[in-house]
Kinemage of the C-alpha trace (Angstrom):
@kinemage 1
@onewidth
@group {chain A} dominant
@subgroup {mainchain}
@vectorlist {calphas} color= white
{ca unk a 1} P 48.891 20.103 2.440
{ca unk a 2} L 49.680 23.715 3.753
{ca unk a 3} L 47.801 25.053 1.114
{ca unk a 4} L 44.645 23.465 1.910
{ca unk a 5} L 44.766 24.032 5.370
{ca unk a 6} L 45.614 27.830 3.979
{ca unk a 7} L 42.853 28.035 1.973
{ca unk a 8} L 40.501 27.158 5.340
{ca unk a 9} L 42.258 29.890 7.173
{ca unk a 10} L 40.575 33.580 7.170
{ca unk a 11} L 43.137 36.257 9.271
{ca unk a 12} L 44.271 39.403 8.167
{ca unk a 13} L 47.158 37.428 5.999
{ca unk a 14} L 44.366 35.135 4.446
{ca unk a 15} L 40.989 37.492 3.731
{ca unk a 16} L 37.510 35.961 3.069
{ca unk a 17} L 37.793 35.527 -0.946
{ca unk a 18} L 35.101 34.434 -3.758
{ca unk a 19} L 36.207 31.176 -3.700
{ca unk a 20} L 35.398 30.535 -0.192
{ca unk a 21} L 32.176 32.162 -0.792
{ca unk a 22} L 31.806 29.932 -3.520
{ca unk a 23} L 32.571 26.609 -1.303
{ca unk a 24} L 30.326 27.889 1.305
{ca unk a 25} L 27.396 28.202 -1.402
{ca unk a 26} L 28.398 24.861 -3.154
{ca unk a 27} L 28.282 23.194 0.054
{ca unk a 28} L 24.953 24.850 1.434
{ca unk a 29} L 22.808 23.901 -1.556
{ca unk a 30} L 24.779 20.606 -1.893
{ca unk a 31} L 23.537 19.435 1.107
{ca unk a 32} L 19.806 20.986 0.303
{ca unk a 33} L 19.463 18.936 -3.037
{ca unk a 34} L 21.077 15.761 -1.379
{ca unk a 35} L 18.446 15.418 1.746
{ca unk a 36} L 15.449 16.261 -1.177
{ca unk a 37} L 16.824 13.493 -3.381
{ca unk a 38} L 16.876 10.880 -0.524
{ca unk a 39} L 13.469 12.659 0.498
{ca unk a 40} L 12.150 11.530 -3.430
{ca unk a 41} L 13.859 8.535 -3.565
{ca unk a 42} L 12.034 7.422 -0.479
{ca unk a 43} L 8.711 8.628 -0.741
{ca unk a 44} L 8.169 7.073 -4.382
{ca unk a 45} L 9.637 3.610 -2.983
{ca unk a 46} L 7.210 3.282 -0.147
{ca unk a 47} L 4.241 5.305 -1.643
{ca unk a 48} L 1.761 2.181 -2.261
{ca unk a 49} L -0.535 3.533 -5.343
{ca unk a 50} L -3.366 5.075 -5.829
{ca unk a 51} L -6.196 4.447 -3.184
{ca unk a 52} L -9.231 6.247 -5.003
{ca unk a 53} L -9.659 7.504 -8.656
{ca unk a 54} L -11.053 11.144 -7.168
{ca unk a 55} L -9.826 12.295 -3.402
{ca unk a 56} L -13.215 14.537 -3.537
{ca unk a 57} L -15.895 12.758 -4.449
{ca unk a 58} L -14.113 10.148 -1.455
{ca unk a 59} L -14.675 13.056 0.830
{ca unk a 60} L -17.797 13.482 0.491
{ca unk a 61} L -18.849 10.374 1.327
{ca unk a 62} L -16.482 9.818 4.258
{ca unk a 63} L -19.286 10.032 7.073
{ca unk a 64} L -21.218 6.782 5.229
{ca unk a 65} L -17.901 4.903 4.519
{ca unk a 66} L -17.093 5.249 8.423
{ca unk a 67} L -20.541 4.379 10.166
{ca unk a 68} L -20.238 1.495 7.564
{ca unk a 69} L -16.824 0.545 8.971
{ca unk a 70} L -18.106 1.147 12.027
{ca unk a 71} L -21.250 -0.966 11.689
{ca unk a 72} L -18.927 -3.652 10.512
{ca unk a 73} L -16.493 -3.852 13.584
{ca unk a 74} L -19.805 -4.324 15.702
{ca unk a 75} L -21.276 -7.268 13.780
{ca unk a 76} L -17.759 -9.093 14.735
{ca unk a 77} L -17.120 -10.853 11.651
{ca unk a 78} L -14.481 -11.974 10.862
{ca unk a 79} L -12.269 -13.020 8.039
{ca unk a 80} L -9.302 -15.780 6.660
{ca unk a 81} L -7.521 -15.199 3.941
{ca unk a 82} L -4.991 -17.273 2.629
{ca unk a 83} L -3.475 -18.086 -1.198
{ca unk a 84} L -2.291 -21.998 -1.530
{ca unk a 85} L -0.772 -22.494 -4.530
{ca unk a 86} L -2.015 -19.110 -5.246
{ca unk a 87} L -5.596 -19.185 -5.257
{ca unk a 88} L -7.651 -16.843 -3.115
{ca unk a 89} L -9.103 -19.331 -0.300
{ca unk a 90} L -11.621 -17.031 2.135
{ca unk a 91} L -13.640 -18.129 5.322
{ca unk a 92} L -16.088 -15.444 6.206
{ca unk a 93} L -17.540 -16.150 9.986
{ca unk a 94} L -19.498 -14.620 12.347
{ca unk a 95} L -18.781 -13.837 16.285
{ca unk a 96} L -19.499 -17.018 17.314
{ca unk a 97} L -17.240 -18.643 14.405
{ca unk a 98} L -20.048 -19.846 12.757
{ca unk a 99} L -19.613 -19.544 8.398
{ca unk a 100} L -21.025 -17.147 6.589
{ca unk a 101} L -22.906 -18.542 3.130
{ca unk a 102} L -25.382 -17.224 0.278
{ca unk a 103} L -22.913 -13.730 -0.013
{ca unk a 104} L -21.929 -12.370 -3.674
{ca unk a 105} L -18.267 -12.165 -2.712
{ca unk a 106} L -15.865 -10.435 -4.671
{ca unk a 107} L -11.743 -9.762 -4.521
{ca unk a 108} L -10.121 -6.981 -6.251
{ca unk a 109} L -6.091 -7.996 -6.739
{ca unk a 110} L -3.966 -5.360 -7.610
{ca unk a 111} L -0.210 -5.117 -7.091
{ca unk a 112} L 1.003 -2.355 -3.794
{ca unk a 113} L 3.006 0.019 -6.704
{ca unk a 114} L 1.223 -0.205 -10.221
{ca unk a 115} L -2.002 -0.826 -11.489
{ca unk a 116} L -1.350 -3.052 -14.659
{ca unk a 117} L -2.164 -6.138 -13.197
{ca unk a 118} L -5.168 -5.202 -11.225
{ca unk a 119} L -8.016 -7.981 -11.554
{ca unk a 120} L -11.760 -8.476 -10.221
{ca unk a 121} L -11.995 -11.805 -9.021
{ca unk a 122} L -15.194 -13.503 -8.459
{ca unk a 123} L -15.313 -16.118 -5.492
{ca unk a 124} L -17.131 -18.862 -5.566
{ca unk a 125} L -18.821 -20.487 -2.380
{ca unk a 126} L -17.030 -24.050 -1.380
{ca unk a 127} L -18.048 -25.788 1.453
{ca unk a 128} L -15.242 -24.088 3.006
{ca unk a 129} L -16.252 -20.799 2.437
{ca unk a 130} L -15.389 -19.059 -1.030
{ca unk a 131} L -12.516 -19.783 -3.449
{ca unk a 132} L -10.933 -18.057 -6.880
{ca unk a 133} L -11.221 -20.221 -10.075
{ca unk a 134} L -7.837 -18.282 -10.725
{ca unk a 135} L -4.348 -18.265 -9.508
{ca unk a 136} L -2.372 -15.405 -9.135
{ca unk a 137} L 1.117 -14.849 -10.221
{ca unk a 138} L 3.831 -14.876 -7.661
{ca unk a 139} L 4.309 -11.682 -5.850
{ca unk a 140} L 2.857 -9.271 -3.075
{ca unk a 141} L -0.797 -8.403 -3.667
{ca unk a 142} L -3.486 -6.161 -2.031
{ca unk a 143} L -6.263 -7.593 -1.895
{ca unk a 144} L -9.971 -5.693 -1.142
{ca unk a 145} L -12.700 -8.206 -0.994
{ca unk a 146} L -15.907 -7.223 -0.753
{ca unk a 147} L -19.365 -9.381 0.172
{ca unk a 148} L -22.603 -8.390 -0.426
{ca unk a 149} L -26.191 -9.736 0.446
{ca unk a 150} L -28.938 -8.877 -1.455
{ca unk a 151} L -27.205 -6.405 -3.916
{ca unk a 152} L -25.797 -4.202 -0.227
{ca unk a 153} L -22.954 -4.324 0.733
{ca unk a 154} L -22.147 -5.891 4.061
{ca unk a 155} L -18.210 -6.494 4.615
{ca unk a 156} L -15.208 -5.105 3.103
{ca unk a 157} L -11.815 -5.560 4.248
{ca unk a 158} L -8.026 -4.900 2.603
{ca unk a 159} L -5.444 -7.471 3.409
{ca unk a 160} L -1.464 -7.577 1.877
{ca unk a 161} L -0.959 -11.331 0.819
{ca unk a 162} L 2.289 -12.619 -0.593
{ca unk a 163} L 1.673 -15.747 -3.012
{ca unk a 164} L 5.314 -17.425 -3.146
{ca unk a 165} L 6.778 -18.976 -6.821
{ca unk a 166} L 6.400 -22.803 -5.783
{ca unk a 167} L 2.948 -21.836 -4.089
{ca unk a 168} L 1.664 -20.552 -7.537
{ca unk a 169} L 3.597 -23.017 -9.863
């Protein structure tokens, strides 16, 4: 024990050596390459994917994609989204809760971290609203569905839906 508590000591009997140079060094960059690794390890467990194919071309058209989002908010429409036993159920209304019919809706399922199991699903209208002829696999899913009249496009909207394993057996 005295010789560690020596070795921490710097007086005139105990001078500043290489070896305490090399502890301080050790110990800066130590500490530098553990906060980056917990830095990495975190931002690649919560980044979730890929939002567009080309960040530019996105750009470019931001000003259209927000007086569209914009335009959207103001119609008040609203939407329900739900997956029993794990097929996409959706109830498109209007402001006054009335539902919405004769749309070309669409859902695009993809998983929050990869982008093998990503799937167009066409919906179907019920007298409900619109349903999936497929299930989807246990799991947490983004889901973008998209409606359109007349070829346009007139609602979009992104929702994160769990489907649970008895929901989807």
């Amino acid at each position: 024990m005295t010789r560690v508590r020596d070795f921490f000591r710097i007086d005139d009997d105990h001078p500043f050596t290489g070896w305490h140079m090399l502890v301080v060094v050790c110990l800066f960059f130590g500490t530098i390459i553990a906060v980056n690794i917990v830095l990495a390890v975190s931002a690649t467990g919560t980044f979730p994917g890929l939002v567009v194919e080309n960040s530019y071309v996105a750009s470019q058209n931001f000003n259209r994609t927000l007086a569209e989002a914009r335009a959207q908010d103001q119609s008040g429409w609203r939407m329900d989204l739900a997956a029993p036993d794990g097929v996409l159920s959706l109830r498109l209304t209007d402001r006054d809760g009335v539902l919405l019919r004769r749309l070309e809706v669409t859902a695009e399922a993809g998983r929050p971290s990869t982008t093998d199991e990503d799937r167009m699903i066409p919906l179907v209208a019920t007298e409900s609203g619109y349903r999936a002829a497929e299930a989807l696999p246990p799991g947490e899913w983004d889901i973008a569905v998209e409606a359109r009249k007349d070829g346009e496009r007139v609602f979009g909207a992104r929702h994160r839906l769990h489907v649970s394993a008895r929901e989807a057996d």
